[in-house]
N, CA, C and O atoms as a MOPAC input file, in Angstrom:
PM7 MOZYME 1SCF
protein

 N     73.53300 1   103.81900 1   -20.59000 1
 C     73.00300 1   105.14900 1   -20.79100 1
 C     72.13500 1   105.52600 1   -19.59300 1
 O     71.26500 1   104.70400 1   -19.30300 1
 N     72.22200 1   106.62500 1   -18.85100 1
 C     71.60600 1   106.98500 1   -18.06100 1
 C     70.64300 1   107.94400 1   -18.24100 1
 O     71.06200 1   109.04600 1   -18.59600 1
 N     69.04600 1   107.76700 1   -18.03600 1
 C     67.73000 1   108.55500 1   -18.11500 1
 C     67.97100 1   109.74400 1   -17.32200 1
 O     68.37900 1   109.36000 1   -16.22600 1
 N     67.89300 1   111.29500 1   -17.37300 1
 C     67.48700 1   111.61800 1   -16.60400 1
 C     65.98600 1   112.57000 1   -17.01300 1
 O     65.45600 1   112.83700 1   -18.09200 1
 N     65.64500 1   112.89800 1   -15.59500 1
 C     64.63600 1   113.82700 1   -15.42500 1
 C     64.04100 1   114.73200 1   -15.36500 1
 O     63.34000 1   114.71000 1   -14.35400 1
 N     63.92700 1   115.54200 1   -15.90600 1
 C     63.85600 1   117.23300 1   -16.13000 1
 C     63.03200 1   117.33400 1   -14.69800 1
 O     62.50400 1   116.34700 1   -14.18600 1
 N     63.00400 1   118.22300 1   -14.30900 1
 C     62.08500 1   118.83300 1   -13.14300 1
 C     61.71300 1   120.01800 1   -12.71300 1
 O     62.68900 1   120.37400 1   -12.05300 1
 N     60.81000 1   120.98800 1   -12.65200 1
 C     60.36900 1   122.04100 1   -12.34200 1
 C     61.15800 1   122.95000 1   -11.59600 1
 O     62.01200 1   122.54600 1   -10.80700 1
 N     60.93500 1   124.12500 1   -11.78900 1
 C     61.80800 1   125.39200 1   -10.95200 1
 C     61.44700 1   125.18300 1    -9.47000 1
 O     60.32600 1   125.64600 1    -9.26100 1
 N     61.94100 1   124.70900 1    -8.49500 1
 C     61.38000 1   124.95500 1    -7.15600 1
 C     61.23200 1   126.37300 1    -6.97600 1
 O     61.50600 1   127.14300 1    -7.89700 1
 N     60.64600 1   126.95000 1    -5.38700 1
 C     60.83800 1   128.17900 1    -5.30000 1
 C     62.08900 1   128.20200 1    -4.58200 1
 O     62.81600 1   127.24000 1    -4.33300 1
 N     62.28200 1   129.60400 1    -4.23100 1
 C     63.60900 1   129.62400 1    -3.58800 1
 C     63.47700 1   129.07600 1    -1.63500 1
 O     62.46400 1   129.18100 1    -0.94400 1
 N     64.40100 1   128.70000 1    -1.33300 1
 C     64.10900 1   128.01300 1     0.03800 1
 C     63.63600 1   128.85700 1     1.27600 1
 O     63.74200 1   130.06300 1     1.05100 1
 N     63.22300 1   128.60400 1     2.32400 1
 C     62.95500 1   129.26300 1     3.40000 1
 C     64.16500 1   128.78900 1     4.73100 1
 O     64.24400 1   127.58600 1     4.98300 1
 N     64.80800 1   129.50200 1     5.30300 1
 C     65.71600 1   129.25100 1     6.22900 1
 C     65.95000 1   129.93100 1     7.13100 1
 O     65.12100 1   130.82600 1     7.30000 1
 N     66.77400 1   129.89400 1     7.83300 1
 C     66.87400 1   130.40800 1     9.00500 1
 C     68.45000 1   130.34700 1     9.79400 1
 O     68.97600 1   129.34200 1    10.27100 1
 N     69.06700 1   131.90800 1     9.75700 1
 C     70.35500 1   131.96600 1     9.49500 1
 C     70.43000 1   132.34600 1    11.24600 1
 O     69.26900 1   132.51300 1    11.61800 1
 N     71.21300 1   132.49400 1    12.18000 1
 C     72.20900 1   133.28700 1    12.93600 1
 C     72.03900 1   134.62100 1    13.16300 1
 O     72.65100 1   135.32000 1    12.35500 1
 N     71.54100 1   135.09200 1    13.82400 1
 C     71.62400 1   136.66300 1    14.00000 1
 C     71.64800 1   137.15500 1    15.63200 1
 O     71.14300 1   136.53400 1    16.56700 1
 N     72.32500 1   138.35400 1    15.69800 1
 C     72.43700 1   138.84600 1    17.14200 1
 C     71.27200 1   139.41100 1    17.59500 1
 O     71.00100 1   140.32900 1    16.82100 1
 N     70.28500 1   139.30600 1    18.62900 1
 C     69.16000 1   139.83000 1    18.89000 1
 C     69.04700 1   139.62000 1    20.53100 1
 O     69.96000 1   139.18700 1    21.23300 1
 N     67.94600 1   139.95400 1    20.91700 1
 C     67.96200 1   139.86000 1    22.33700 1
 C     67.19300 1   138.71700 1    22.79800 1
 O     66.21100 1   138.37100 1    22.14000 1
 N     67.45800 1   138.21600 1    23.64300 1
 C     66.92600 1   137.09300 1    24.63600 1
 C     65.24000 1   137.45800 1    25.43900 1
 O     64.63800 1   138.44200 1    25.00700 1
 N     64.82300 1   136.92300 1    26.16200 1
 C     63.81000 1   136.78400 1    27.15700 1
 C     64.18300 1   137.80200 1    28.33600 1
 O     63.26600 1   138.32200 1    28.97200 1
 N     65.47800 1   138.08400 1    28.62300 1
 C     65.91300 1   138.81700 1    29.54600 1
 C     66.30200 1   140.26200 1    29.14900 1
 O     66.65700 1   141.10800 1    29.96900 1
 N     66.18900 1   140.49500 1    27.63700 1
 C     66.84600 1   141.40900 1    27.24100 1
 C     68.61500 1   141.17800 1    27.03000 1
 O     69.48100 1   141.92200 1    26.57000 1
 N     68.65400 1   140.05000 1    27.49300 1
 C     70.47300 1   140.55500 1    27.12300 1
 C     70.73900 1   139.99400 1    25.42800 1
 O     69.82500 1   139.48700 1    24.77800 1
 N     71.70900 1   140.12800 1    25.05000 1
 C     72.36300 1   140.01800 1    24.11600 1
 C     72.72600 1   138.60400 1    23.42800 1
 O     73.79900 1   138.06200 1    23.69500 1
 N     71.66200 1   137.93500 1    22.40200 1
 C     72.22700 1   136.52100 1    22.76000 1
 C     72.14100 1   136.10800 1    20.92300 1
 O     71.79600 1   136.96000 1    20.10500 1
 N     72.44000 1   134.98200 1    20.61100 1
 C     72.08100 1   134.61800 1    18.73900 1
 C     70.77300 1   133.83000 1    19.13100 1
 O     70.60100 1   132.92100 1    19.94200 1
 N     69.87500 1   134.51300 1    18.24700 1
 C     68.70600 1   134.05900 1    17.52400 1
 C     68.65200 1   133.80300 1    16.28500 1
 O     69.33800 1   134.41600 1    15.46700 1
 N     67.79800 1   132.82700 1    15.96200 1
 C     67.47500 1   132.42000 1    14.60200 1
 C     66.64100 1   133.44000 1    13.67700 1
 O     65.44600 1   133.42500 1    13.97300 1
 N     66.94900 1   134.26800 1    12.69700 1
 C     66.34400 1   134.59400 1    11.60300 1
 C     65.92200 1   134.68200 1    10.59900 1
 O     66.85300 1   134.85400 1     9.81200 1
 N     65.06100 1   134.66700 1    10.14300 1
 C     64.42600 1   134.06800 1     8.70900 1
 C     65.33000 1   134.98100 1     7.43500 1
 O     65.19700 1   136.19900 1     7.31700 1
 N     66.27700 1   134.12000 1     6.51100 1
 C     67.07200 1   134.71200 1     5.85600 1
 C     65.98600 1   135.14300 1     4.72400 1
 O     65.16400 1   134.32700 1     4.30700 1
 N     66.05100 1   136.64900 1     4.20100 1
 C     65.48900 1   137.56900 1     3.93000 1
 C     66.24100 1   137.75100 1     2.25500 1
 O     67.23000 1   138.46400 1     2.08300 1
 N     65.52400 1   136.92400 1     1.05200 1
 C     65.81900 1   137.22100 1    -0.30300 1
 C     66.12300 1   138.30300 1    -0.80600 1
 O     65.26600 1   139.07300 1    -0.37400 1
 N     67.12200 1   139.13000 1    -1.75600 1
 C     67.05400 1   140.28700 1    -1.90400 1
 C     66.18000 1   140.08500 1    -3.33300 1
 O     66.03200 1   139.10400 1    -4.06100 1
 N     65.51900 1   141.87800 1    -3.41700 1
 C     64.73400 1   141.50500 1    -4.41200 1
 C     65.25400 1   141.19500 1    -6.15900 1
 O     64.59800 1   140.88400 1    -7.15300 1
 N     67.12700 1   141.51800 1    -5.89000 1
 C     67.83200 1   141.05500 1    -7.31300 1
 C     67.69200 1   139.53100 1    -7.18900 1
 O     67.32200 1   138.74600 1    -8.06200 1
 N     68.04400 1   139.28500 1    -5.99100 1
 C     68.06300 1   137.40300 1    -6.20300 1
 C     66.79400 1   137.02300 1    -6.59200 1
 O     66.83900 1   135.98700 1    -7.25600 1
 N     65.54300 1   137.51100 1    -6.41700 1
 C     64.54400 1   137.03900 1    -6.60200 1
 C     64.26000 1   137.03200 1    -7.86900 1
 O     63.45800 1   136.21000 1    -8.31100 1
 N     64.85000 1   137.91800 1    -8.63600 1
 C     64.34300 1   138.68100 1    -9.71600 1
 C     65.36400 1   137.47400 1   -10.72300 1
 O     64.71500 1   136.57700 1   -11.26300 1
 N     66.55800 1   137.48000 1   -10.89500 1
 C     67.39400 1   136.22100 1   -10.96800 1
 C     66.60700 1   134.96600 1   -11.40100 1
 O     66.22100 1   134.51800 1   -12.48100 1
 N     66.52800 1   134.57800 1   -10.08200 1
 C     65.55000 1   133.24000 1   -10.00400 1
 C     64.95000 1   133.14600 1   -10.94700 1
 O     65.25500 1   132.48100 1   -11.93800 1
 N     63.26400 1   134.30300 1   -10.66500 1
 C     62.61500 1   134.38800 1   -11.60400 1
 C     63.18100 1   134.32800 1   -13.52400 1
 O     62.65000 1   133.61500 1   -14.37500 1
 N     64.48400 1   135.39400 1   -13.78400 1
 C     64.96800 1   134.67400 1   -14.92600 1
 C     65.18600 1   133.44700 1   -15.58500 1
 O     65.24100 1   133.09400 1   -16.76300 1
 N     65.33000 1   132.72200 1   -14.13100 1
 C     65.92500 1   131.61900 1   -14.91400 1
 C     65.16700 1   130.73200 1   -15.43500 1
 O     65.68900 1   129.86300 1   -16.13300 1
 N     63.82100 1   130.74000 1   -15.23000 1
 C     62.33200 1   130.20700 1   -15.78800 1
 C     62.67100 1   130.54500 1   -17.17400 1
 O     61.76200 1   130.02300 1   -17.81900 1
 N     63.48800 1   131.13900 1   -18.01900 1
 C     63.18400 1   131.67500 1   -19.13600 1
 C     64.82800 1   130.59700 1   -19.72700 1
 O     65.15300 1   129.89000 1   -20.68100 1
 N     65.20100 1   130.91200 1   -18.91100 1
 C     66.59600 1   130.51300 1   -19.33300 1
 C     66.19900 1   129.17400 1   -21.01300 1
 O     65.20800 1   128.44800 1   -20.93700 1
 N     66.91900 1   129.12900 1   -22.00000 1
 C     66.87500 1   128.06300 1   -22.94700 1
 C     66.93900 1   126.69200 1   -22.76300 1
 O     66.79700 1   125.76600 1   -23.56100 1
 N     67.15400 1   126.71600 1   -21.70200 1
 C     67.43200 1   125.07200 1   -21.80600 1
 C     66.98500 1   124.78600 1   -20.14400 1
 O     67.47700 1   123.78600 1   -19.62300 1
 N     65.94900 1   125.75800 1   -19.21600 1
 C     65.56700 1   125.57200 1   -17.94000 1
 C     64.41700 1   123.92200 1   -18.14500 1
 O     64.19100 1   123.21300 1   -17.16400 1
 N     63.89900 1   123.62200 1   -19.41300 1
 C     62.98900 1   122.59900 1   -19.45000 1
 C     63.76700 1   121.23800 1   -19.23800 1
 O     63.25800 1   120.11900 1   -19.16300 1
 N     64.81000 1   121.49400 1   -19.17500 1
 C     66.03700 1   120.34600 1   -19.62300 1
 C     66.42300 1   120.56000 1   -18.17800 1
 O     66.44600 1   119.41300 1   -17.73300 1
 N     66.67900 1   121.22900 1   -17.38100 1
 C     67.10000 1   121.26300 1   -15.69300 1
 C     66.57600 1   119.90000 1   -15.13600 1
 O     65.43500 1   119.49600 1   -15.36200 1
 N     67.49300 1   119.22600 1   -14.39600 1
 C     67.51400 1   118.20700 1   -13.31100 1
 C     67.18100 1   118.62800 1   -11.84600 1
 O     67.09500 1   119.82100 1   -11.55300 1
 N     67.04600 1   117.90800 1   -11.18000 1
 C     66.55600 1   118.11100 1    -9.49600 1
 C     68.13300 1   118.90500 1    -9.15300 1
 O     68.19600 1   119.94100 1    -8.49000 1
 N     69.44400 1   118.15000 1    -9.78200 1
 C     71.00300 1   118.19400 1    -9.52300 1
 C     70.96200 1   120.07200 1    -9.89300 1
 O     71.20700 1   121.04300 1    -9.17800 1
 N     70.56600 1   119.95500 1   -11.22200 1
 C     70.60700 1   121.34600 1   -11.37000 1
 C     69.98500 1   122.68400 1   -10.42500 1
 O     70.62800 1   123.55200 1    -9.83400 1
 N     68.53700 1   122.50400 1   -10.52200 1
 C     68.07000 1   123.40300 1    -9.19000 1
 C     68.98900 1   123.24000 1    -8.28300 1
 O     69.67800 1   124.25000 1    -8.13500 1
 N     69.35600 1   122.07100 1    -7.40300 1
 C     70.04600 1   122.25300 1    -6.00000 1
 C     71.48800 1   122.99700 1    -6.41700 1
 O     71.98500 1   123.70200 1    -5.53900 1
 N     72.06200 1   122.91000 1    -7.45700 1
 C     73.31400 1   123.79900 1    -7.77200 1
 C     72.69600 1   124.98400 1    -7.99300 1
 O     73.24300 1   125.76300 1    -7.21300 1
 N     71.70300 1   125.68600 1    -8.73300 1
 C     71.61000 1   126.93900 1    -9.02900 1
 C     70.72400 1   127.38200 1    -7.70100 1
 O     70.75000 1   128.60300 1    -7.54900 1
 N     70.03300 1   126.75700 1    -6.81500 1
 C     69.66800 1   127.17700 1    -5.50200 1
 C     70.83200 1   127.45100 1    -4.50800 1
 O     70.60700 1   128.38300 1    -3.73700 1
 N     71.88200 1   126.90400 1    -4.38900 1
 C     73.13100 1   127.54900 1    -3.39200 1
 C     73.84100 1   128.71000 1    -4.52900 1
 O     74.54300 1   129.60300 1    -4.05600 1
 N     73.58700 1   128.63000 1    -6.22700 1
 C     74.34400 1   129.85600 1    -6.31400 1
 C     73.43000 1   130.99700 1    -5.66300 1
 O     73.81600 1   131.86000 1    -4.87400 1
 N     72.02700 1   130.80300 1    -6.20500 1
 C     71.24400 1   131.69500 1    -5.88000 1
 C     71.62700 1   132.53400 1    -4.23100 1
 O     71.47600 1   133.74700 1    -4.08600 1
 N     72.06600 1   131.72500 1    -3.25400 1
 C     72.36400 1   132.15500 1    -2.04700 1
 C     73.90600 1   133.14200 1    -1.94000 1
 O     74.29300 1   133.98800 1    -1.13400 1
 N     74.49900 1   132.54200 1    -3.17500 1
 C     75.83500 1   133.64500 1    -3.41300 1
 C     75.11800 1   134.55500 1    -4.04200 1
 O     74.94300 1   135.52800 1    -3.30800 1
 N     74.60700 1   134.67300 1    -5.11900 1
 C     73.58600 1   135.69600 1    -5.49900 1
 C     73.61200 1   137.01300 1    -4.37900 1
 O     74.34500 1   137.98500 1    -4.19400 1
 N     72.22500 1   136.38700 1    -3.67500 1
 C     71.86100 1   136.81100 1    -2.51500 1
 C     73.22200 1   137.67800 1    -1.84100 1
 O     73.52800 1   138.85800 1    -2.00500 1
 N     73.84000 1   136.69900 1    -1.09400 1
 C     75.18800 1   137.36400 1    -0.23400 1
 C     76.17300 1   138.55300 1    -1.29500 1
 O     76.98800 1   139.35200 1    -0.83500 1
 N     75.84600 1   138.40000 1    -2.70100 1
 C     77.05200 1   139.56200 1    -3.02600 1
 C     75.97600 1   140.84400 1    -3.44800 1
 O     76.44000 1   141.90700 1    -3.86100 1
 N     74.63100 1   140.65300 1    -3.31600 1
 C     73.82800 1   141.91000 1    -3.48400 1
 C     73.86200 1   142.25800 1    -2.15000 1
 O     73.72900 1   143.47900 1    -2.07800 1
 N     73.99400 1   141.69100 1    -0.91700 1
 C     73.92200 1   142.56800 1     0.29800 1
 C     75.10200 1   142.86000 1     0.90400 1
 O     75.29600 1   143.24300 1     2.05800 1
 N     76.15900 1   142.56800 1    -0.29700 1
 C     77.27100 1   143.32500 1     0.06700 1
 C     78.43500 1   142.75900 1     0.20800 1
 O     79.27800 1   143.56300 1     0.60700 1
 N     78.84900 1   141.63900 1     0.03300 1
 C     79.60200 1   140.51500 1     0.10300 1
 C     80.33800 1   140.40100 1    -1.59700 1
 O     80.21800 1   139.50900 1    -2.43700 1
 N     81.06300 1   141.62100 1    -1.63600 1
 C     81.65800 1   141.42800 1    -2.84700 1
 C     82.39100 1   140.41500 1    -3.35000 1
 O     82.36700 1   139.89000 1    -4.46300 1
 N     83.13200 1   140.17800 1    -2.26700 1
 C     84.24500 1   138.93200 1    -2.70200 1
 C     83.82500 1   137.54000 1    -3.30400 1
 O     84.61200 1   136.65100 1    -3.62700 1
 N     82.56400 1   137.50200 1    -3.39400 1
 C     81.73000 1   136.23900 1    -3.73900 1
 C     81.50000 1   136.57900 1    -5.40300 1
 O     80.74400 1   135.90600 1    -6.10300 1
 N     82.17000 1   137.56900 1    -5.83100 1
 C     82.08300 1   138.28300 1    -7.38800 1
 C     82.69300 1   136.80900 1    -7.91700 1
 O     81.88800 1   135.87800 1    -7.97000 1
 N     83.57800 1   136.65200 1    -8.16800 1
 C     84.61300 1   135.23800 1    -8.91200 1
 C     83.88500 1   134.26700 1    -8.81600 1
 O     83.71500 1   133.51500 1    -9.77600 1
 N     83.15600 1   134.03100 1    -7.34900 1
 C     82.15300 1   132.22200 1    -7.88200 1
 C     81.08200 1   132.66900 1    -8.05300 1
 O     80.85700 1   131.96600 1    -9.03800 1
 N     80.44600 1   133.08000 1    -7.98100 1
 C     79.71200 1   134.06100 1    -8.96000 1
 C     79.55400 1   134.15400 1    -9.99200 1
 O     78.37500 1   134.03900 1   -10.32600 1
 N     80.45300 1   134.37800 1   -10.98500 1
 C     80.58000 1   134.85400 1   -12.53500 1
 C     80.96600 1   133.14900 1   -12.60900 1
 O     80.28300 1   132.54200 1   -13.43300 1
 N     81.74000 1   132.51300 1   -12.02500 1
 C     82.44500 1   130.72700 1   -12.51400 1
 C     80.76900 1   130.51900 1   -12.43200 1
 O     80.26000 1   130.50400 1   -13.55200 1
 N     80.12400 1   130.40800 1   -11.67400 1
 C     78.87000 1   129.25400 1   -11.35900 1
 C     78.00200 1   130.08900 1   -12.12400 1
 O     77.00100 1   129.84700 1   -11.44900 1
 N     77.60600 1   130.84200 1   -12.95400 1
 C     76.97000 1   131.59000 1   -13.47400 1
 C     77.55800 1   130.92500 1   -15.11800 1
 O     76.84300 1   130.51500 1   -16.03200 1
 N     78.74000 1   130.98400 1   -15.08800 1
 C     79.37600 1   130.87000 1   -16.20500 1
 C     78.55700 1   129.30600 1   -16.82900 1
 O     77.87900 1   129.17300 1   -17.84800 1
 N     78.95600 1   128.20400 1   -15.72000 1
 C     78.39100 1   126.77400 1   -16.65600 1
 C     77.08300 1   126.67400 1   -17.09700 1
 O     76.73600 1   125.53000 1   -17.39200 1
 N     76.42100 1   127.38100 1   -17.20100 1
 C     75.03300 1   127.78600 1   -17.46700 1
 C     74.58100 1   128.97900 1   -18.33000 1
 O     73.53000 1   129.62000 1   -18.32400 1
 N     76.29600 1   129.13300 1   -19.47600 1
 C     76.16100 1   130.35400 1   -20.16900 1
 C     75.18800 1   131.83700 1   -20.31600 1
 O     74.61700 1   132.29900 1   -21.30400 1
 N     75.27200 1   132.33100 1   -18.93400 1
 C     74.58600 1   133.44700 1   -18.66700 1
 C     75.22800 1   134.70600 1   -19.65000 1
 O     74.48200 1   135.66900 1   -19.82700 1
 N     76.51400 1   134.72900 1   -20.25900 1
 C     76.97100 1   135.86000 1   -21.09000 1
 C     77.13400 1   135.32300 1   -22.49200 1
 O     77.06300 1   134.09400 1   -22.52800 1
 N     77.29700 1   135.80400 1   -23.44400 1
 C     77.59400 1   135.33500 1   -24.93300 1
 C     78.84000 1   134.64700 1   -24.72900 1
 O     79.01700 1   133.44200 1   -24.91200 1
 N     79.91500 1   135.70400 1   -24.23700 1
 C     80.88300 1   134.91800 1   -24.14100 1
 C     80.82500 1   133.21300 1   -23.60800 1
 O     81.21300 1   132.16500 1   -24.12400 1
 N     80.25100 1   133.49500 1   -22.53600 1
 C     79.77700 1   131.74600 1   -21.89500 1
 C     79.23300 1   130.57200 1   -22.63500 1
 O     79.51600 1   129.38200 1   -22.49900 1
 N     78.24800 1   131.24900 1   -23.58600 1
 C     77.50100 1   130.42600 1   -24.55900 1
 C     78.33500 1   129.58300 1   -25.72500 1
 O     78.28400 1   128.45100 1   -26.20600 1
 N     79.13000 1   130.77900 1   -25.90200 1
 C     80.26800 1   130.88400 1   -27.05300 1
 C     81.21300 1   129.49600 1   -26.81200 1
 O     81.39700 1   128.45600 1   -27.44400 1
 N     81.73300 1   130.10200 1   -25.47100 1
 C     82.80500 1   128.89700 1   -24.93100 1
 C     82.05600 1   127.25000 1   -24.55300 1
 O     82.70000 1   126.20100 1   -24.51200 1
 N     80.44500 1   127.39300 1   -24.28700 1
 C     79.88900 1   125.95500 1   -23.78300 1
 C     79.26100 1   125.93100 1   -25.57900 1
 O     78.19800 1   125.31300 1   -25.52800 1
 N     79.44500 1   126.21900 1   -26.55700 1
 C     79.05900 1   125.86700 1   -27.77700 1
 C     77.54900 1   125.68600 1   -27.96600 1
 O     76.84800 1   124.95300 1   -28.66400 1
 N     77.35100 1   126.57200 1   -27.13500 1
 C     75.53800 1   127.01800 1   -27.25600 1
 C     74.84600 1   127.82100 1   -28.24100 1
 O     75.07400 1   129.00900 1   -28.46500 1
 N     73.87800 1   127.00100 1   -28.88600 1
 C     73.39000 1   128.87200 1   -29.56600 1
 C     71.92500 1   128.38300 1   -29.56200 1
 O     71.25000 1   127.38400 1   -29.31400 1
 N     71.81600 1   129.71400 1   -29.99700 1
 C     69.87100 1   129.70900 1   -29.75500 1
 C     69.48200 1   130.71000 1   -30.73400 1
 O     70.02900 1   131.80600 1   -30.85300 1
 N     68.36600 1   130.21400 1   -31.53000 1
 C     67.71500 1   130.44300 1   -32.72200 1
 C     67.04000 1   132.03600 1   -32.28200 1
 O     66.26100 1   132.01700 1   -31.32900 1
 N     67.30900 1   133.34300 1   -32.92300 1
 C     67.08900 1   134.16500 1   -32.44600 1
 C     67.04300 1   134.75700 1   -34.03500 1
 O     68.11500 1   135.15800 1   -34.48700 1
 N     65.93300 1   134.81900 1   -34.82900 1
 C     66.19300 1   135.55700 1   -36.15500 1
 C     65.11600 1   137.06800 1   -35.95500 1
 O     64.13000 1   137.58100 1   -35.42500 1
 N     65.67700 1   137.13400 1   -36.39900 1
 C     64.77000 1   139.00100 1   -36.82900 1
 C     64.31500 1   138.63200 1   -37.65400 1
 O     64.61800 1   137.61900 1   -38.28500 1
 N     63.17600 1   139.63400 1   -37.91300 1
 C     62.31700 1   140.17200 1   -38.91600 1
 C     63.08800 1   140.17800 1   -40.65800 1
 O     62.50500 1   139.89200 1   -41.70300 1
 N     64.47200 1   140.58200 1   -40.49500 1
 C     64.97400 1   141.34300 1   -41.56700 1
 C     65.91400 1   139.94900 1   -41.82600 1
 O     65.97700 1   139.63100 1   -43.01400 1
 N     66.52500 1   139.22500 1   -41.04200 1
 C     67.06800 1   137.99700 1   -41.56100 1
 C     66.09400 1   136.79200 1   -41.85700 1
 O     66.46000 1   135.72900 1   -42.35900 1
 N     64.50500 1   137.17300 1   -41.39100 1
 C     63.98300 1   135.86600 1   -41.77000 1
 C     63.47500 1   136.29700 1   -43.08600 1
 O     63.40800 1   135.39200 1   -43.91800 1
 N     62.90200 1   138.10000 1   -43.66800 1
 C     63.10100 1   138.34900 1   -44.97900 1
 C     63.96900 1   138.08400 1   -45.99400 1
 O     63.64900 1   137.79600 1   -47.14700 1
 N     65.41600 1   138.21500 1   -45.41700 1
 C     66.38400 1   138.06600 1   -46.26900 1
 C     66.85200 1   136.78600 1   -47.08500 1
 O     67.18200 1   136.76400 1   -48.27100 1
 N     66.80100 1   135.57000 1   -46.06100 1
 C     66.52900 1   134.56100 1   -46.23300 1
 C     65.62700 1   134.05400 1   -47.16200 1
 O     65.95800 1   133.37300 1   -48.13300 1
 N     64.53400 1   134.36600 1   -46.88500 1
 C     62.99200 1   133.90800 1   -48.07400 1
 C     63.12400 1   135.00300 1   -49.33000 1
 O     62.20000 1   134.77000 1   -50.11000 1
 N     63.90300 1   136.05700 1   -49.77700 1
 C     64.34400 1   136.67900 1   -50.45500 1
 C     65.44100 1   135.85500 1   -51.40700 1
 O     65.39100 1   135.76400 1   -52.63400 1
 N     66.14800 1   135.45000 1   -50.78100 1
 C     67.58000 1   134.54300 1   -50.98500 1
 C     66.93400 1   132.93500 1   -51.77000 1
 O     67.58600 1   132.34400 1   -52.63100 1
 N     66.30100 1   132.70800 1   -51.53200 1
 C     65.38700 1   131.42100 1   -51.50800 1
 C     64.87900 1   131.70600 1   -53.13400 1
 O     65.19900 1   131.03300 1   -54.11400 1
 N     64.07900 1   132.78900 1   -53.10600 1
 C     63.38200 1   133.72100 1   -54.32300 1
 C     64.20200 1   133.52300 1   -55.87100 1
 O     64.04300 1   132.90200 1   -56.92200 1
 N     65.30200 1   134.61800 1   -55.16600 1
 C     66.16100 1   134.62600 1   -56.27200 1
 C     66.23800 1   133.76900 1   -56.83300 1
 O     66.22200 1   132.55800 1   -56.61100 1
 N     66.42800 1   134.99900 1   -58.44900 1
 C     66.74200 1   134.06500 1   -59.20400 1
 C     68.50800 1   134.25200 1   -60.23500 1
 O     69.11300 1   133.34800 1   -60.81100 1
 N     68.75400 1   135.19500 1   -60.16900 1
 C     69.81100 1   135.87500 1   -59.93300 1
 C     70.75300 1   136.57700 1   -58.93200 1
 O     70.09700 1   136.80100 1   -57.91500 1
 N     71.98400 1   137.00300 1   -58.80500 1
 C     72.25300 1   137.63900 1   -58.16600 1
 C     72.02800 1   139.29300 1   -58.05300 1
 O     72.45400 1   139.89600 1   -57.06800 1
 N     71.36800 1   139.94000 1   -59.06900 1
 C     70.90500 1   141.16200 1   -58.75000 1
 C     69.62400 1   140.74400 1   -58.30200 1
 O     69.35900 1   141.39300 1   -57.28900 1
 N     68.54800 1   139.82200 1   -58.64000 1
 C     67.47100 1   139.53500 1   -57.61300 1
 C     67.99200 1   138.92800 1   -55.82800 1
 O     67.21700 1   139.26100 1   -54.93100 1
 N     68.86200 1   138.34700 1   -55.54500 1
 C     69.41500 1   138.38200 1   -54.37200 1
 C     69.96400 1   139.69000 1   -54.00200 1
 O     69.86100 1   139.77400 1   -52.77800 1
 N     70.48800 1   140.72800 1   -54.47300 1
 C     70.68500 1   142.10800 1   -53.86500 1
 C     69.39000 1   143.13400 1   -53.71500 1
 O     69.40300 1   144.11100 1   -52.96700 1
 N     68.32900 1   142.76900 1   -54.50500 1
 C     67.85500 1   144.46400 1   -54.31700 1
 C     67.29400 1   144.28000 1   -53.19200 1
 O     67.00600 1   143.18200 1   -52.71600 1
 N     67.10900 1   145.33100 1   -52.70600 1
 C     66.67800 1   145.88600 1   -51.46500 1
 C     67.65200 1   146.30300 1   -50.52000 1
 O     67.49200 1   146.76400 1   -49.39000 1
 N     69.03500 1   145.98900 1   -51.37800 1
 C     69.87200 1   146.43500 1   -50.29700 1
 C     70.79800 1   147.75900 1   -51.08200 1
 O     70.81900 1   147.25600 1   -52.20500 1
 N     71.10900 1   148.30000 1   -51.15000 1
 C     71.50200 1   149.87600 1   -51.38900 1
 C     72.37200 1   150.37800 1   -50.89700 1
 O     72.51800 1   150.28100 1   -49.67900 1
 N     73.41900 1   151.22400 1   -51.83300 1
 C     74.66000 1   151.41000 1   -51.33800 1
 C     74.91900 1   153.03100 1   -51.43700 1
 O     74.92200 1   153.80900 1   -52.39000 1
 N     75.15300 1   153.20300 1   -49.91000 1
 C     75.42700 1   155.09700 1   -49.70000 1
 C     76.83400 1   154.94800 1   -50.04500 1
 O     77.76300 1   154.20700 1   -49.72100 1
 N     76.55800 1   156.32500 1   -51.13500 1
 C     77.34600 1   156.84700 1   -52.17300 1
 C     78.11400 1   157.93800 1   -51.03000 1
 O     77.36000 1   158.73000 1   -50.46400 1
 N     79.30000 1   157.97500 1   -50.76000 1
 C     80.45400 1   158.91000 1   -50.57400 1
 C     80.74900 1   160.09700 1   -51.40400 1
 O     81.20200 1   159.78400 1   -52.50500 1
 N     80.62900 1   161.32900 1   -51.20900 1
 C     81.71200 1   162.19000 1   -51.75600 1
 C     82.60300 1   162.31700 1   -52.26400 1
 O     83.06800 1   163.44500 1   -52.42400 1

């Protein structure tokens, strides 16, 4: 059986990409630029602190959701084609219902009116004491 380690959200990385800029001479040459977060990726990130099961994240995990984060990044500044790994690497980490659905996830989410209904249900002592409160519009 193998232990692992939950581990904290890093922040997102600091780097330094390729860009065309000018030289010492003025001419035309690649310089290094500090790659520049958009504020959806950031905002992202920040979600994923919330995410259900982020307390349960591995070091493995951050470093996978830190390079999606960089597809992130590249399809908000315009890099559509990065849509498909995108939605896949988004997907193992059930970001849509559907996703949750298919990784057999669920998460305890009751309302007000199902945690009444419930302790109502509990109550009863009959089945017209299990119905009232609920009421039926009459048709024409």
């Amino acid at each position: 059986m193998l232990e692992i380690q939950p581990t904290v959200q890093p922040k997102l990385p600091t780097f330094y990409v390729d860009a065309l800029g000018k030289d010492a001479d003025g001419n035309t040459a690649v310089v290094k630029k500090r790659f520049s977060w958009p504020a959806q990726t950031k905002s992202w990130w920040d979600m994923l602190t919330r995410h259900p099961l982020a307390v349960e994240f591995t070091e493995m995990d951050w470093a996978y959701l830190a390079e999606t984060a960089l597809i992130h990044a590249q399809f908000w500044k315009g890099d559509v084609k990065l849509a498909g790994e995108l939605r896949l690497r988004e997907a193992k980490y059930g970001f849509t219902p559907e996703d949750r659905a298919r990784l057999r996830m669920q998460f305890a989410l009751a309302t007000t009116a199902e945690v009444e209904s419930a302790e109502r249900v509990e109550r009863a002592v009959t089945s017209k004491d299990r119905m009232r409160g609920i009421t039926r519009k009459e048709t024409a």
